[in-house]
N, C-alpha and C positions, 0 to 999 in steps of 0.2 A: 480422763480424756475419752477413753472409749465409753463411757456411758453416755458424754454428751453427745456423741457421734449415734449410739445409739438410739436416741432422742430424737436426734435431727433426722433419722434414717426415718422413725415410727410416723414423725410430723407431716414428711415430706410423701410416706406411702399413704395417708391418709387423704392429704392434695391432693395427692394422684388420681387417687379411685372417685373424691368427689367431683372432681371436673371432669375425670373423663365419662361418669355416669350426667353430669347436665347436658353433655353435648348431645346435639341431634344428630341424627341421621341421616348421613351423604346420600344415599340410595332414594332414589324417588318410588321407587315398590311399585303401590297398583296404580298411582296418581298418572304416570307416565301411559297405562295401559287405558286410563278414563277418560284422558285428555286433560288432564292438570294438569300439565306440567309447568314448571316455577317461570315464574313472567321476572320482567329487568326489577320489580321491585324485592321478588324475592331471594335474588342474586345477592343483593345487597346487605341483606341482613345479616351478612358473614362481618359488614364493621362495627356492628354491635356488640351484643355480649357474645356472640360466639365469636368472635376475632378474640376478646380478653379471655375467654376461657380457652383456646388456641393456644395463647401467650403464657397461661399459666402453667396449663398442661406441659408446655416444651421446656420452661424454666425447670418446674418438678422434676421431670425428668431429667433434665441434666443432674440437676442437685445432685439425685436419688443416685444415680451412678456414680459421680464424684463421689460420695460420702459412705457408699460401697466401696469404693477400692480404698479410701480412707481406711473404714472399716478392716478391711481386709490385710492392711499394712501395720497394721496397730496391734491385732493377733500373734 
């Protein structure tokens, strides 16, 4: 049991790192200082893949703790 925990721990720190490295970056940096700043369409683009990648990221993270303390009770 605790190998497939182990498993599940490796799988789900893997999710983790890959969505949270696709997401963008909340901070608008120099764009804000250029006069770019995001118009209503690019508000929006948070219902696309960056809403799913959101969603994954928050699921992972739950798993990952659950199956830490799993982990943890199994020792």
């Amino acid at each position: 049991m605790q190998v497939i925990v182990g498993i599940l721990l490796f799988i789900t720190a893997l999710i983790l790192i890959v969505t949270v490295l696709l997401q963008e970056s909340k901070q608008n940096g120099m764009s804000a200082v250029s006069g770019a700043a995001e118009t209503f369409f690019g508000k929006n683009k948070a219902k696309g893949l960056e809403a799913k990648l959101a969603l994954i990221t928050k699921i992972c993270a739950i798993a990952f703790v659950v199956l830490a303390i799993i982990n943890l009770f199994l020792n």
